[in-house]
C-alpha positions, 0 to 999 in steps of 0.5 A: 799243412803238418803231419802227425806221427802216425798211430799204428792200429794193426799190422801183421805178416802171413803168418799172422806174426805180429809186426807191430814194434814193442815200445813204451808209448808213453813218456814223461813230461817235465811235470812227472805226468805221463801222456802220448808223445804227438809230433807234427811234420811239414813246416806249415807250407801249402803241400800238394803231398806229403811222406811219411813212414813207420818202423815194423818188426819182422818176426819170422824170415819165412813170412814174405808178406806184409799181410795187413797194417792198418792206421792213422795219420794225424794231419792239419788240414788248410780250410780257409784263406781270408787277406786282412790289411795289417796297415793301409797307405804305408808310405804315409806311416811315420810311427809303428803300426799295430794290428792284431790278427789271430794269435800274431801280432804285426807292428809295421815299423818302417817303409821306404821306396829304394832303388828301381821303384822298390818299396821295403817294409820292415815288421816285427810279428809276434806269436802269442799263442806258443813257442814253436818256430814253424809258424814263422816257415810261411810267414812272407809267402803270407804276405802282400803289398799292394798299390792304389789300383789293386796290383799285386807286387812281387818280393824281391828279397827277403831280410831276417833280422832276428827271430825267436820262438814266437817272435821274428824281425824281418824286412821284406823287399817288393816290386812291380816288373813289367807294370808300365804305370803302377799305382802308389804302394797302399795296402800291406796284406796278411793273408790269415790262414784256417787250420783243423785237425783230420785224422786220415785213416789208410790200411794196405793189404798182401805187400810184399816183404824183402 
């Protein structure tokens, strides 16, 4: 799901230079109390693989080896996917609805069918656990409509109205294509994702050098 900035252990050449970049790790925070920058990248989607890369000095130009480096990549790891109903027969919904799942909040202010037997439903979601706008890259591909005899309904577009840090309007559009009789619009579903953190070690030994 992310990827942290990497933490460099050891790298040397086959000259037994030293590779490793000479830089202040430590940084100042807007408290004046000093600590370990950390960084995380990926935007929060499902990846099947993810890149990153790391800046080495070469100290010596005979040394055409990159003899040893050796580390670790800090990453959030995808546990667990659990569908939890944020509002049950919507189109009956005449006031907003609230459901509280984790650290988001959904309100569910208002559905309506349109044209071509289309269902639109338009929510506010609010994150109360921090102020960081990745969470809000998956957060329609998280969530479901389904009608009254379990089928699953396609997006067909996709409106944001305003978004924040911890806090993104939005309508979503949904359809049944190529359903010959489908059911009534039910259930809307957010599917609440697990995350841990795992640090992944990697080393890599005699690579070549430019």
């Amino acid at each position: 799901m992310g990827m942290g900035e990497v933490r460099l252990e050891s790298a040397y050449d086959n000259l037994r230079n030293s590779m490793l970049v000479k830089t202040n790790s430590e940084v100042m925070d807007p408290w004046g109390m000093r600590g370990f920058g950390r960084r995380y990248y990926g935007g929060y989607y499902k990846q099947l693989t993810m890149q990153v890369s790391v800046n080495l000095e070469r100290r010596s130009q005979k040394a055409n080896q990159l003899k040893y480096l050796k580390g670790v990549v800090p990453m959030t790891v995808l546990v667990s996917q659990k569908p939890v109903v944020v509002a049950e027969k919507i189109l009956a919904i005449k006031k907003p609805v609230s459901k509280t799942i984790g650290d988001l909040e959904f309100k569910v202010e208002e559905v309506k069918k349109v044209n071509n037997n289309q269902v639109s439903v338009k929510f506010t979601v609010n994150n109360k656990k921090n102020n960081d706008y990745t969470w809000q890259n998956s957060i329609y591909n998280r969530l479901e409509l389904h009608d009254d005899k379990g089928n699953k309904f396609q997006i067909w577009g996709t409106s944001w109205h305003s978004s924040t840090g911890n806090n993104v309007t939005m309508t979503l559009t949904f359809g049944q294509p190529g359903v010959p009789k489908p059911g009534e619009p039910s259930k809307f579903i957010f599917v609440h994702w697990e995350t841990k953190q795992h640090d992944v070690e990697f080393e890599f030994r005699d690579v070549p050098l430019p």
